[in-house]
GUROKE-742756 format. One line per 2 residues: number of its first residue (from 1); their letters; for each residue x, y, z of N, C-alpha, C. Coordinates in nm, 4 decimals, decimal comma, m for minus. Example, Ala and Ser with C-alpha at 12.3 -4.5 7.8 and 13.67 -1.06 7.14 Angstrom:
BEGIN
1 = AS = 1,3190/m0,5690/0,7800/1,2300/m0,4500/0,7800/1,3200/m0,3300/0,7800; 1,2850/m0,2250/0,7080/1,3670/m0,1060/0,7140/1,2900/0,0030/0,7870 .
# end
This chain:
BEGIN
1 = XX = 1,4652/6,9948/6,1976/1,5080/7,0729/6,0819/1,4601/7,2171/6,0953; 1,5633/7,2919/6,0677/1,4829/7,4448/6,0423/1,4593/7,5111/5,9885 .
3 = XX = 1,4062/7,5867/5,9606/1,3277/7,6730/5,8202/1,3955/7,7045/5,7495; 1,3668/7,7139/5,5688/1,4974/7,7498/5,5291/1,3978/7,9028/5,4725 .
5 = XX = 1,5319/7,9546/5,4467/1,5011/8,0892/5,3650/1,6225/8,1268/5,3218; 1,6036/8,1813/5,1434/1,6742/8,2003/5,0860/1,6886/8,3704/5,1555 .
7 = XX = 1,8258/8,4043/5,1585/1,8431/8,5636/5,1817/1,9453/8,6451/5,0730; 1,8998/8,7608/5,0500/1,9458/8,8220/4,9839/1,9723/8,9518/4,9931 .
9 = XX = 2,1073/9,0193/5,0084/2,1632/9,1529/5,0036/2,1543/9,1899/5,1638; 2,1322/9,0932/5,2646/2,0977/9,1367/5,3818/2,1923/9,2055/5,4365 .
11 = XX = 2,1688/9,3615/5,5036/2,2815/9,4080/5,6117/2,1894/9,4464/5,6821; 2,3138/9,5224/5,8051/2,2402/9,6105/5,9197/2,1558/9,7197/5,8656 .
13 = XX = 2,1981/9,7949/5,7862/2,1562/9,9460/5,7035/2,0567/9,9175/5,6869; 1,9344/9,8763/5,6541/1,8318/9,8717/5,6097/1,7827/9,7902/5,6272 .
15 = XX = 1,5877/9,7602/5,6202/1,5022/9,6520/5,7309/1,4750/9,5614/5,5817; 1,4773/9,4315/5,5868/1,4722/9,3653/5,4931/1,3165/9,3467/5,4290 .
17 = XX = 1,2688/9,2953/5,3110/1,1676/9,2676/5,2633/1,1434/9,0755/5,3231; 1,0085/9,0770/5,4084/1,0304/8,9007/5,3670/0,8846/8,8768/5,3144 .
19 = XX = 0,8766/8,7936/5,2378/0,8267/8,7229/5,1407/0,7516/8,5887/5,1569; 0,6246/8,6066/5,1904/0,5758/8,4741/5,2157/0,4600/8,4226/5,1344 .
21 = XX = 0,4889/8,3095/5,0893/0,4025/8,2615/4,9467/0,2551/8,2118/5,0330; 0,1785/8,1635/4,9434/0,0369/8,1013/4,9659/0,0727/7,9466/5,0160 .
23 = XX = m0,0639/7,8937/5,0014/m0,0141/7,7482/5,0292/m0,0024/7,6754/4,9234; 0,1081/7,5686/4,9280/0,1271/7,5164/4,8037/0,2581/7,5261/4,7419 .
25 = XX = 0,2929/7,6691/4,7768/0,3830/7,7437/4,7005/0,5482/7,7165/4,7740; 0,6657/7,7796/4,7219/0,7997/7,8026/4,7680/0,7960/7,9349/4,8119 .
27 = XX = 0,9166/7,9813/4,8426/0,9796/8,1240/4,8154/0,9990/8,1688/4,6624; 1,0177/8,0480/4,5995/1,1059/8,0992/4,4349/0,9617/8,1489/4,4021 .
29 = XX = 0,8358/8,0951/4,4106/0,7014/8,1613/4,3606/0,6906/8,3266/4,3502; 0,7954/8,3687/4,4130/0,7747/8,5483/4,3628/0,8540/8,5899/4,2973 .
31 = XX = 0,9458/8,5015/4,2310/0,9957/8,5621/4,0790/0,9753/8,6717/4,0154; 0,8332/8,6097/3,9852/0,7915/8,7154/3,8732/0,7824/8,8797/3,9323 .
33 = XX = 0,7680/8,8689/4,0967/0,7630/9,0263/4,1858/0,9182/9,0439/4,1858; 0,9697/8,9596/4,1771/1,1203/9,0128/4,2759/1,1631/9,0814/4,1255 .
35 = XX = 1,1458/9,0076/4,0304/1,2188/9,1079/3,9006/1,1832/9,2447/3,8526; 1,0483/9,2706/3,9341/1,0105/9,4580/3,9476/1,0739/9,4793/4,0520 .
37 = XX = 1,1503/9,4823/4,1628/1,1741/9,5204/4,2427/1,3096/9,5491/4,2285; 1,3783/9,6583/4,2963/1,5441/9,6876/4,3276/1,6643/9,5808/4,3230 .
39 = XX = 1,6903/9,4977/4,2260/1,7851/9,4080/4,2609/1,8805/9,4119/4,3857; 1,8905/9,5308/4,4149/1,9593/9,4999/4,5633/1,9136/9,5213/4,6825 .
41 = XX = 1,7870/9,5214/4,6859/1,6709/9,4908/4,7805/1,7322/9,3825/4,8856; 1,7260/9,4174/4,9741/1,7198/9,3236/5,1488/1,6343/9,2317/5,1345 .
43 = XX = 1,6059/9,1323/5,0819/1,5112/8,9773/5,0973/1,5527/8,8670/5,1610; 1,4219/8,8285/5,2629/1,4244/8,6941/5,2673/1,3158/8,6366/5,2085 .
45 = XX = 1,2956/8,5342/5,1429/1,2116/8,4187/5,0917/1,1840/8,2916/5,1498; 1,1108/8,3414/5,2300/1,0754/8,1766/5,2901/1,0325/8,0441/5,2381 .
47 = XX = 1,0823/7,9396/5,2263/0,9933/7,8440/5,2225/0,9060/7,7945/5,3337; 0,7680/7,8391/5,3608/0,7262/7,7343/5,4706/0,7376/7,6555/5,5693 .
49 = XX = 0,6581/7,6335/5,6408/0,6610/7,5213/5,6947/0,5998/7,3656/5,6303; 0,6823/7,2791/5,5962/0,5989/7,1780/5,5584/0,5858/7,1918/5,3667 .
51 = XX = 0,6781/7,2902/5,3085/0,6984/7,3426/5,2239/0,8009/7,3407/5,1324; 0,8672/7,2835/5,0302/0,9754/7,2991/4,9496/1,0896/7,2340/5,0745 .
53 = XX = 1,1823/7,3457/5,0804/1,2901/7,2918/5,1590/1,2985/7,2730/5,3270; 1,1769/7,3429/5,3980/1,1220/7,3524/5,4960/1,0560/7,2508/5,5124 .
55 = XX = 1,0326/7,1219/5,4779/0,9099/7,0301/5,4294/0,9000/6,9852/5,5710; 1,0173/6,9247/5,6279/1,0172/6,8915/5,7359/1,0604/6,9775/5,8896 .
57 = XX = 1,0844/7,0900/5,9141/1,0835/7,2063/5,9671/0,9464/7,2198/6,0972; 0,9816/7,2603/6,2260/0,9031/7,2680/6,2897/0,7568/7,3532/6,2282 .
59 = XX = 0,6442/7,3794/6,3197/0,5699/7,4883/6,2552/0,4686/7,4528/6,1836; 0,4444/7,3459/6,1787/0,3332/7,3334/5,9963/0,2140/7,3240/6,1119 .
61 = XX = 0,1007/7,3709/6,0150/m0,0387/7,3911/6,0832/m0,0685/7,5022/6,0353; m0,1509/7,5209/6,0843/m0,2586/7,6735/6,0402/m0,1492/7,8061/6,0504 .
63 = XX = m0,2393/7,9230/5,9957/m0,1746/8,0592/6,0038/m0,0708/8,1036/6,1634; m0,1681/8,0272/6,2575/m0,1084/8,0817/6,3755/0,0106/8,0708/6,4301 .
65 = XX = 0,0353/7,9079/6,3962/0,1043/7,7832/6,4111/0,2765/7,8477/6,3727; 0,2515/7,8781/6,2082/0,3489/7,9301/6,1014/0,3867/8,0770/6,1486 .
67 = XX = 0,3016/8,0923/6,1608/0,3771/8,2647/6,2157/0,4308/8,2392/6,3789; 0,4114/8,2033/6,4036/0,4825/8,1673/6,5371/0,5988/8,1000/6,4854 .
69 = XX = 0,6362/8,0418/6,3946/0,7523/7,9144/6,3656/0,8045/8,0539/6,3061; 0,7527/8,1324/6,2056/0,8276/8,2452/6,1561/0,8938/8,3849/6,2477 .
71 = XX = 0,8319/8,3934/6,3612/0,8740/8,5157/6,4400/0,9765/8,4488/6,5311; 1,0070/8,3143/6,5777/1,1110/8,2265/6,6078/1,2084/8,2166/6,5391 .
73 = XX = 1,2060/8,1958/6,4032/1,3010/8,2319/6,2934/1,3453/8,3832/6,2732; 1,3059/8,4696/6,3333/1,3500/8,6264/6,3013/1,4449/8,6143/6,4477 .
75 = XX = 1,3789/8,5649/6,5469/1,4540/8,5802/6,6721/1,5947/8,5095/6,6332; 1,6297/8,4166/6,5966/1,7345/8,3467/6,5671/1,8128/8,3799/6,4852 .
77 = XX = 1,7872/8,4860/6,4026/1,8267/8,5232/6,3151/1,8736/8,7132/6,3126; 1,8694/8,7047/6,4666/1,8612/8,8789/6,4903/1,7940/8,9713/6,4200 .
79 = XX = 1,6745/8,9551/6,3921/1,6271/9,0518/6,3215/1,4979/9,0879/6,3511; 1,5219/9,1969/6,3867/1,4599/9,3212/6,4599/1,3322/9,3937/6,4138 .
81 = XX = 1,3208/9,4329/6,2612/1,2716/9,5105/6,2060/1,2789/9,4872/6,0619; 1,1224/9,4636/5,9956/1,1643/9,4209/5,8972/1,0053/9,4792/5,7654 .
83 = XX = 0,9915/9,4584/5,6698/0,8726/9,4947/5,5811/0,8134/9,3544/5,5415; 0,7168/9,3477/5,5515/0,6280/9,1949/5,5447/0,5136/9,1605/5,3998 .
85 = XX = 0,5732/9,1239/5,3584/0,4248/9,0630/5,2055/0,4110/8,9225/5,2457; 0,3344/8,8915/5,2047/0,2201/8,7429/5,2021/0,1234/8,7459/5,1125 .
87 = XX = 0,1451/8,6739/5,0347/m0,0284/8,6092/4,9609/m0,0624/8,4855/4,9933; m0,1857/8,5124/4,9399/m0,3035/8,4323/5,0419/m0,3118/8,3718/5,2013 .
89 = XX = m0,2669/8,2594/5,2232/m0,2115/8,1759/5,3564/m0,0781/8,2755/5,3844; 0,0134/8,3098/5,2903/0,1341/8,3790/5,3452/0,0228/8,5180/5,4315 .
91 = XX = m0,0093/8,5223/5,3153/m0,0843/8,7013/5,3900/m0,1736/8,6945/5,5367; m0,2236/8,5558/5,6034/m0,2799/8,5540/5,6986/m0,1514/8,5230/5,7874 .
93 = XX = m0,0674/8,4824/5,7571/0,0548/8,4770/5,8439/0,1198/8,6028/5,9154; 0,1171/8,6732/5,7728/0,2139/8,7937/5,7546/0,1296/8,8676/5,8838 .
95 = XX = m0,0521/8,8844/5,8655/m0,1171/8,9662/5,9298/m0,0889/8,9187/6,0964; m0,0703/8,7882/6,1209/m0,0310/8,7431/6,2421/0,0539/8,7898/6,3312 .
97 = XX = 0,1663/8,7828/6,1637/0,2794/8,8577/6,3055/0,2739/9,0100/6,2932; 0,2358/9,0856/6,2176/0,2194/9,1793/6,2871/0,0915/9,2244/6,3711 .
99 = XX = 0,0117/9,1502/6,4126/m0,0383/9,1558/6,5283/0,0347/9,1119/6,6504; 0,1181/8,9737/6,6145/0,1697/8,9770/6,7745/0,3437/9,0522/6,7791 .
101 = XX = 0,3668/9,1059/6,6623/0,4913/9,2168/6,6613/0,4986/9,3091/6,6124; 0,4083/9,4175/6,6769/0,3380/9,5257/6,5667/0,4755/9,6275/6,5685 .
103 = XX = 0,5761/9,6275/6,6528/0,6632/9,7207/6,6632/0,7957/9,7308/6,6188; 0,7723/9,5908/6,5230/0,9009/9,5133/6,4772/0,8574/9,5392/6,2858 .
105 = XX = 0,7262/9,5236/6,2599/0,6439/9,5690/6,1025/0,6999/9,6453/6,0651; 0,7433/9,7639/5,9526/0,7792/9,8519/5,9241/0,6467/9,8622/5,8216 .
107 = XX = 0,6348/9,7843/5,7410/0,5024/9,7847/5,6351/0,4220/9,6316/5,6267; 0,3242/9,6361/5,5690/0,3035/9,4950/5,5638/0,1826/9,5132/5,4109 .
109 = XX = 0,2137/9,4448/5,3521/0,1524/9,4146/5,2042/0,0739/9,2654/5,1877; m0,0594/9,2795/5,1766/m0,1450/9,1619/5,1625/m0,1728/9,1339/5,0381 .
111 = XX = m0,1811/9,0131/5,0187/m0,2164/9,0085/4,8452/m0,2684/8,8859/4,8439; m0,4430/8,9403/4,8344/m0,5689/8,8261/4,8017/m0,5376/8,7313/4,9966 .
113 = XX = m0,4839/8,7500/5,0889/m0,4638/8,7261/5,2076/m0,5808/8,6310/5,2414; m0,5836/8,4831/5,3195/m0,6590/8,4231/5,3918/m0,6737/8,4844/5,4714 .
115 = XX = m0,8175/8,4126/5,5646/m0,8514/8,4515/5,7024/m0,9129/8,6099/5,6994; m0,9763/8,6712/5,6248/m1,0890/8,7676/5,5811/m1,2059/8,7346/5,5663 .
117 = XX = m1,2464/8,5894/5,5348/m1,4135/8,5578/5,5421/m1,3711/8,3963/5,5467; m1,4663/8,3299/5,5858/m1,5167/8,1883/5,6154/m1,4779/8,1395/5,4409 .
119 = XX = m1,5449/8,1805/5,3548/m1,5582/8,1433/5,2468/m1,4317/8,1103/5,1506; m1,4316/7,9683/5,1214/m1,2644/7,9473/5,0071/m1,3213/7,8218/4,9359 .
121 = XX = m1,2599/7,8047/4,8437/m1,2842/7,7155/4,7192/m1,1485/7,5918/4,7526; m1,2087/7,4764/4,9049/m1,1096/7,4008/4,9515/m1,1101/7,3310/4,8219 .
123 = XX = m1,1460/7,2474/4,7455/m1,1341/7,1476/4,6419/m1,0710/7,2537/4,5005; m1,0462/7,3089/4,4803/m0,9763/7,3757/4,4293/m0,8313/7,3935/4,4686 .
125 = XX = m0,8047/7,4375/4,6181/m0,7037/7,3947/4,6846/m0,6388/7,3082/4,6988; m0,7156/7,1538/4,6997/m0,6748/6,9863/4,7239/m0,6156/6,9803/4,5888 .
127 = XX = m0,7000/6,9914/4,4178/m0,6404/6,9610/4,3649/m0,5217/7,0317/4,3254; m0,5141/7,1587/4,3666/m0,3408/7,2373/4,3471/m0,2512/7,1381/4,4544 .
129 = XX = m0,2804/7,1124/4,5456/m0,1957/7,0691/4,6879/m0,1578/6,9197/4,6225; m0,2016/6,8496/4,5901/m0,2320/6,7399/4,5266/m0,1205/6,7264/4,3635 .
131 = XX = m0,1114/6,8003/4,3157/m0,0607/6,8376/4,1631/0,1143/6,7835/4,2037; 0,1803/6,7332/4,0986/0,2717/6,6657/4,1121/0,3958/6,7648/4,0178 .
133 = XX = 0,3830/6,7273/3,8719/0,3889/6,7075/3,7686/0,3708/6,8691/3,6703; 0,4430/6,9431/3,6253/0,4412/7,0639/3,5861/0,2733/7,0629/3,4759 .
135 = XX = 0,2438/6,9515/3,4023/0,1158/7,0128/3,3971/0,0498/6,9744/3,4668; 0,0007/6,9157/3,5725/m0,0452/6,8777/3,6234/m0,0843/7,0024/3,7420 .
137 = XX = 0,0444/7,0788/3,7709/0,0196/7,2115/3,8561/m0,0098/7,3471/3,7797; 0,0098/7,3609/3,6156/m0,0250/7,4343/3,5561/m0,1597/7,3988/3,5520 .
139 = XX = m0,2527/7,3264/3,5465/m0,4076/7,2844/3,5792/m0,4816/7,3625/3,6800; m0,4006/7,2986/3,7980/m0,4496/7,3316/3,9015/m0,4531/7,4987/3,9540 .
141 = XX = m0,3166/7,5633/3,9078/m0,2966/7,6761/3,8851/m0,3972/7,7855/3,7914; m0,4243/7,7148/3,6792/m0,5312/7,7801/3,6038/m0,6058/7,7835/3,6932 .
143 = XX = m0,6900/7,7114/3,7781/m0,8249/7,7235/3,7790/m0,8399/7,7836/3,8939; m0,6932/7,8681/3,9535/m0,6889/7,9731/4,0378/m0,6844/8,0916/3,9698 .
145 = XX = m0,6757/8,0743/3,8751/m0,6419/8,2269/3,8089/m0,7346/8,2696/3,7384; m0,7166/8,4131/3,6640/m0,8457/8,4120/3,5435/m0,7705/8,3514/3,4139 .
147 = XX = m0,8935/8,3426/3,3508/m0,8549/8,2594/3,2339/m0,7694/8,3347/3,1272; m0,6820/8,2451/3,0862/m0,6173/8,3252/2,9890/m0,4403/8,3140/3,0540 .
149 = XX = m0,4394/8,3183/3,1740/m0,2959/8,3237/3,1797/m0,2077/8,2054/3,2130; m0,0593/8,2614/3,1754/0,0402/8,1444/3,1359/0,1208/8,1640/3,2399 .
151 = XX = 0,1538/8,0478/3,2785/0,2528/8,0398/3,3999/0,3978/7,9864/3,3610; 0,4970/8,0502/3,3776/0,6524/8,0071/3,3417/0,6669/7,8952/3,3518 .
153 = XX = 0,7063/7,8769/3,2397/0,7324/7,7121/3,2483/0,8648/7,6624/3,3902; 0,9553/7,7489/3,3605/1,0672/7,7665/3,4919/1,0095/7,7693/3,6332 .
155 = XX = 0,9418/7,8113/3,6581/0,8504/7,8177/3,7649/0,7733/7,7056/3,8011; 0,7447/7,6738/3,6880/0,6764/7,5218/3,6760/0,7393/7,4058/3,7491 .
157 = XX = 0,8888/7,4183/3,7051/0,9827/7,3024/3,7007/1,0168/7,2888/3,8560; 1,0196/7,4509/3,9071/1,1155/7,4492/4,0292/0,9749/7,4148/4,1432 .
159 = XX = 0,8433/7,4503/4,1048/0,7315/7,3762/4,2373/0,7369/7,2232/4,1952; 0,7290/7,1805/4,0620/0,7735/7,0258/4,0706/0,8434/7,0011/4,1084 .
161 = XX = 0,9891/6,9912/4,1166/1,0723/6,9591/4,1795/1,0542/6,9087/4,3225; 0,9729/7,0743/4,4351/0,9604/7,0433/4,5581/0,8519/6,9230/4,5691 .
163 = XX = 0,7450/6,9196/4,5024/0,6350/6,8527/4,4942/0,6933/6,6947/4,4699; 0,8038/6,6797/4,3964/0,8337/6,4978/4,4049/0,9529/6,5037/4,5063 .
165 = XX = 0,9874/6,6016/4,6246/0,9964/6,5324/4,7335/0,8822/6,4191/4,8485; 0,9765/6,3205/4,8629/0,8676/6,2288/4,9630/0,7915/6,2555/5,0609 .
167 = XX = 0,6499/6,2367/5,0582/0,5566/6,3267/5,1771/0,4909/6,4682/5,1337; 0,5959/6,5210/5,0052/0,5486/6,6401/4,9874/0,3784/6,6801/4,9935 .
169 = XX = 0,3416/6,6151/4,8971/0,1330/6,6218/4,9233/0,0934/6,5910/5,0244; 0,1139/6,4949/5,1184/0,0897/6,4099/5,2053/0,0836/6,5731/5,3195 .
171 = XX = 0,2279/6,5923/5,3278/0,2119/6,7148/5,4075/0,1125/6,8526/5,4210; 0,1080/6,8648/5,2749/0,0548/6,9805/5,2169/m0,0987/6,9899/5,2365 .
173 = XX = m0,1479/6,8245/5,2267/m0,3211/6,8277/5,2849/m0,3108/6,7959/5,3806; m0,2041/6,7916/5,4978/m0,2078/6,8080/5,6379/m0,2094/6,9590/5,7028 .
175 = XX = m0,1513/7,0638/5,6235/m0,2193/7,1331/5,6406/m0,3333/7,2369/5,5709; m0,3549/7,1965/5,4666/m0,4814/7,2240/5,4525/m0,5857/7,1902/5,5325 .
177 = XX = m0,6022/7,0639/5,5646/m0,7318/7,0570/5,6980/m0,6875/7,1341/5,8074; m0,5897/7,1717/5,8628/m0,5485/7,2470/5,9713/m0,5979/7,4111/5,9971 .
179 = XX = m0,5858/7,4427/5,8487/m0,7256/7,5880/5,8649/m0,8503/7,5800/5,7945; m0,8827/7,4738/5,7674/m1,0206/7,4890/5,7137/m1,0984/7,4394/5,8461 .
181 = XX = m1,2491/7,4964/5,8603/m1,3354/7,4687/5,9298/m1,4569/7,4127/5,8802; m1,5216/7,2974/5,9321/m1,6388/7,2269/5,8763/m1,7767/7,2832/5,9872 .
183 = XX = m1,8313/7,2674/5,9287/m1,9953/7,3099/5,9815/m2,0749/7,2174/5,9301; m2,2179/7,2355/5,9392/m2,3332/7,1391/5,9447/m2,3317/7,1278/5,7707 .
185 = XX = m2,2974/7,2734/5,7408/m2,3685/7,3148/5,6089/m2,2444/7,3610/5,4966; m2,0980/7,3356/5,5224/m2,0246/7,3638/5,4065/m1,8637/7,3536/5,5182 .
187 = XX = m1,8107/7,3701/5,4248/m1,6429/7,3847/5,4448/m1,5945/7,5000/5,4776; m1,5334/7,6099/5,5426/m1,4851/7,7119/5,5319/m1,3489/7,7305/5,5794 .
189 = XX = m1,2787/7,8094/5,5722/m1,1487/7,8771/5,6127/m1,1855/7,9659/5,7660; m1,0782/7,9037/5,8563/m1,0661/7,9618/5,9731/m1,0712/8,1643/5,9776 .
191 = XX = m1,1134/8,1916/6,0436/m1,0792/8,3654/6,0365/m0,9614/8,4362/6,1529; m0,9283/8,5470/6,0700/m0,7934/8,6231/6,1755/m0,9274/8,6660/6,2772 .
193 = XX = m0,8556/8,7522/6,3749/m0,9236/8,8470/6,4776/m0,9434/8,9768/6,4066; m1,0087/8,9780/6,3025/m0,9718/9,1579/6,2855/m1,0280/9,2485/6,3564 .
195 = XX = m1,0616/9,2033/6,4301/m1,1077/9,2973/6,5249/m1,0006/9,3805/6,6121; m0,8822/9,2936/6,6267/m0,7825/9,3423/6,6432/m0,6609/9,4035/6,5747 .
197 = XX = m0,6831/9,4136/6,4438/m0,5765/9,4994/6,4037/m0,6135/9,6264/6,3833; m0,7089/9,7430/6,3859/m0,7329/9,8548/6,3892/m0,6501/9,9410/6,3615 .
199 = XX = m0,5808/9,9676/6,5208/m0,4743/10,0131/6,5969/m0,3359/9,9824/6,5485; m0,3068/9,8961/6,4556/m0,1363/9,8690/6,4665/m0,0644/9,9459/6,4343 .
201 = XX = m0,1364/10,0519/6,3500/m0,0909/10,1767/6,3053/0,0542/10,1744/6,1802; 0,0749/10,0438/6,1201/0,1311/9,9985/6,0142/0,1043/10,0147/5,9205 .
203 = XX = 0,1404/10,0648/5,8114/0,1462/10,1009/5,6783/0,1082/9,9484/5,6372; m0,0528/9,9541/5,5583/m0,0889/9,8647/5,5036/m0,1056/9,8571/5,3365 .
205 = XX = m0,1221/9,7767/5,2980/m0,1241/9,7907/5,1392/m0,2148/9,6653/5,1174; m0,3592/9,6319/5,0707/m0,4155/9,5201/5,0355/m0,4791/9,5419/4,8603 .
207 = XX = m0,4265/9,3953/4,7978/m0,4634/9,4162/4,6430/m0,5308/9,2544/4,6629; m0,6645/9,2461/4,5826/m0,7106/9,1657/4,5694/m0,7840/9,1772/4,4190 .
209 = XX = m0,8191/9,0243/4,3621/m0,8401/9,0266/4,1849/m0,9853/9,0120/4,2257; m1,0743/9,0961/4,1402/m1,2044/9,0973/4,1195/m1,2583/8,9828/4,0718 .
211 = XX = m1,2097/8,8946/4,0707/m1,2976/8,7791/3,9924/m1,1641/8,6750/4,0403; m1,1117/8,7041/4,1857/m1,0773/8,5776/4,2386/m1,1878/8,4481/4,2661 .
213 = XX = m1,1438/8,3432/4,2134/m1,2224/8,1962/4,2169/m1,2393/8,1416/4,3860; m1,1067/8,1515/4,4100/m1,0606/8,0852/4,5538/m1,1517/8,1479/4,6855 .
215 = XX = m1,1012/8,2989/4,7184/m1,1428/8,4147/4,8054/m1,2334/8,4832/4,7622; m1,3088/8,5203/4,8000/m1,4321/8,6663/4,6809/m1,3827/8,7281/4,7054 .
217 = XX = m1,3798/8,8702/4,6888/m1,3739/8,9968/4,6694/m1,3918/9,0457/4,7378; m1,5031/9,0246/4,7959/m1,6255/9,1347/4,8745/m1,5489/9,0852/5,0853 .
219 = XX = m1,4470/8,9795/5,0471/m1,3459/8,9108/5,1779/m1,3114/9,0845/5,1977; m1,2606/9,1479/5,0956/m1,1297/9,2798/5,0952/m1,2072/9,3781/5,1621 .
221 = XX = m1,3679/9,3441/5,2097/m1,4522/9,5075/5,2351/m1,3878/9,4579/5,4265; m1,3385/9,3784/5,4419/m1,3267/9,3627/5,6155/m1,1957/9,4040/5,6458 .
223 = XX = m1,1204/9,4657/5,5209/m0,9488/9,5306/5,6213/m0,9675/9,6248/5,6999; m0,9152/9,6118/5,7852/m0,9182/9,7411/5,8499/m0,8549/9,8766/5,8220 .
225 = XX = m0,9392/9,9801/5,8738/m0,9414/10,1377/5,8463/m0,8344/10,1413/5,8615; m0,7549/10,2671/5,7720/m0,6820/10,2930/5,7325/m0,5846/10,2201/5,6210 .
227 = XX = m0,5876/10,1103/5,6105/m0,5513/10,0378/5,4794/m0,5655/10,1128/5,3261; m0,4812/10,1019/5,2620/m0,4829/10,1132/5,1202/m0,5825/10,0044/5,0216 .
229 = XX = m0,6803/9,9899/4,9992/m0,6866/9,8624/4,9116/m0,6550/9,9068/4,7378; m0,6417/9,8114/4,6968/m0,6401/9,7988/4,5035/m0,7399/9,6269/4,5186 .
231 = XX = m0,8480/9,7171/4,3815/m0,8799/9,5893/4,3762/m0,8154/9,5950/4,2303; m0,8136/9,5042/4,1406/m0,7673/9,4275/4,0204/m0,8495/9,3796/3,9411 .
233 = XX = m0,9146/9,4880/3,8517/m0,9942/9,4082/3,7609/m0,9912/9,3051/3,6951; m1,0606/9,2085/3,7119/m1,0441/9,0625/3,5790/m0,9200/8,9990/3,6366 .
235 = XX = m0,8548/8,9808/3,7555/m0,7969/8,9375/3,7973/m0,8074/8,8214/3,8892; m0,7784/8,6818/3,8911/m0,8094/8,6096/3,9752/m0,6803/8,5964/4,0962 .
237 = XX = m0,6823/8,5096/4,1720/m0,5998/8,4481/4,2720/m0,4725/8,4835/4,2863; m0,3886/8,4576/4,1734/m0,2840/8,4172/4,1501/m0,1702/8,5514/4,1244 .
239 = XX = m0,2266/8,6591/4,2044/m0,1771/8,7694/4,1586/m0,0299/8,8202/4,1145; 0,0610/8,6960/4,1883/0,1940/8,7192/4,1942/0,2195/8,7048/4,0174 .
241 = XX = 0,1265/8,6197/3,9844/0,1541/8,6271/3,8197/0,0820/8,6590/3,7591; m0,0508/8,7320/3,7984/m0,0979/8,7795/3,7228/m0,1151/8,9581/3,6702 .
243 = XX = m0,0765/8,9726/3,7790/0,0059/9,1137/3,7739/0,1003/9,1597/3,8801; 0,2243/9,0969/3,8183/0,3362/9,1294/3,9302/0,3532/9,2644/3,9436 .
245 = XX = 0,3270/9,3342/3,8148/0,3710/9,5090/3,8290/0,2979/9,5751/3,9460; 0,1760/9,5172/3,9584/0,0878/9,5930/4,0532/0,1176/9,5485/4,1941 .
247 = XX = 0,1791/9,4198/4,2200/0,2197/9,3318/4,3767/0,3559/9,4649/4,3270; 0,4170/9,4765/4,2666/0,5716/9,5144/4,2687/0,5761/9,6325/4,3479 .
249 = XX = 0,4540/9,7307/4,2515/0,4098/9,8966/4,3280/0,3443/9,8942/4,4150; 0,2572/9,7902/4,5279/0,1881/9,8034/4,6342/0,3329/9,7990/4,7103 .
251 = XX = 0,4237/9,7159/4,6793/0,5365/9,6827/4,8304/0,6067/9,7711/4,7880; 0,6426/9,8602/4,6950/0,7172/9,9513/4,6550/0,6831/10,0506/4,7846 .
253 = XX = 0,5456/10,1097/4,7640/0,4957/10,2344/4,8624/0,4796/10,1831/4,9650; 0,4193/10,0410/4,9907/0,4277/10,0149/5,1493/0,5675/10,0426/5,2085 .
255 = XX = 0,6814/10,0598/5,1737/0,7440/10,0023/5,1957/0,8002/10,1704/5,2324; 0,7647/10,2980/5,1235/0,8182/10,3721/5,1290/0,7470/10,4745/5,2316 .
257 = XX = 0,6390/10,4271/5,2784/0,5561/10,5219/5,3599/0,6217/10,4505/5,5219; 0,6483/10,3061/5,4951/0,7174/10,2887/5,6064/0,8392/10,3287/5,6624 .
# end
């Protein structure tokens, strides 16, 4: 099976936006961004690997794994040149490929991005990955976010949906163990190379919430120079809904400096 991705307004004229959610998540999860943005914006929306309609789709495994299944999918798809967002797991993807296609990036936008420090809140993760049932993922969802916010009920309906496909969880904590790393003394999340992105010389944009639960904060002091950061006061995890205006204006300018 092969990856699906929803596309939208795509031509030659212009390098498309693609869109890659956290783990857990669909493509439809950036709703709430895509409705600040240009309705006739160049998008693709991925679903995953191992993900919504991708469930069964080559690729599933860690950051490395997926961005490799994703820069295979651009090849197949002729496309050359393009502007890149990711949150969280999307955002360690996103950072992937433009490390191994730095000349193909036009911009690339991180938001709250894995693979910046060892440190993640896996059981927090299991029970989102785990969540079936629209409250059941509004739960799990809270306790990524800061307190206080409401998640679309519509939004709700359409990750349930993927979630009572067969295998769906089953898959989903297959790859969760696939980037987490165990030690003597705790659980952690695998790390990128940043040692190697310095140089890519790509228009970066990183926003992370000050009082993310999942990632700390203090993950955002390791981007590399020249990056833009925003941090987000009182903001947890979940940034795509917790302030889409601010994901909307980071890919806005990434996008325009690119």
């Amino acid at each position: 099976m092969t990856l699906f991705a929803e596309v939208r307004h795509l031509s030659s004229a212009k390098a498309p936006l693609v869109l890659l959610h956290g783990f857990g998540g669909i493509g439809a999860s950036w709703a709430p961004v895509i409705a600040r943005l240009d309705p006739g914006l160049p998008l693709l929306l991925y679903d995953l690997p191992g993900h919504g309609r991708s469930l069964d789709a080559g690729g599933v495994g860690h950051a490395g794994v997926m961005a490799k299944a994703i820069l295979d999918d651009f090849d197949k798809r002729g496309l050359s040149f393009f502007h890149l967002c990711g949150h969280s797991m999307g955002g360690a993807i996103a950072s992937l490929i433009a490390l191994r296609a730095r000349d193909r990036v036009a911009s690339l936008t991180l938001v709250s991005p894995g693979g910046f420090g060892s440190e993640i809140d896996h059981r927090a993760l299991q029970r989102y990955g785990l969540a079936v049932e629209p409250d059941e993922l509004a739960g799990g969802l809270a306790a990524m976010a800061a307190q206080g916010v409401a998640f679309e009920a519509a939004g709700l309906d359409r990750l349930a949906a993927a979630r009572r496909i067969a295998g769906a969880t089953d898959r989903l904590m297959e790859i969760l163990q696939s980037f987490l790393v165990e030690t003597d003394e705790r659980i952690g999340q695998g790390t990128l190379p940043l040692s190697s992105f310095p140089d890519l010389g790509i228009p970066t944009r990183l926003l992370w919430g000050t009082s993310d639960p999942i990632l700390p904060v203090a993950q955002a002091k390791n981007i590399w120079q020249g990056a833009e950061v925003t941090l987000i006061e009182a903001a947890g995890h979940m940034l795509i809904d917790e302030a889409p205006d601010r994901v909307a204006a980071a890919i806005r300018a990434a996008m325009a400096e690119g």
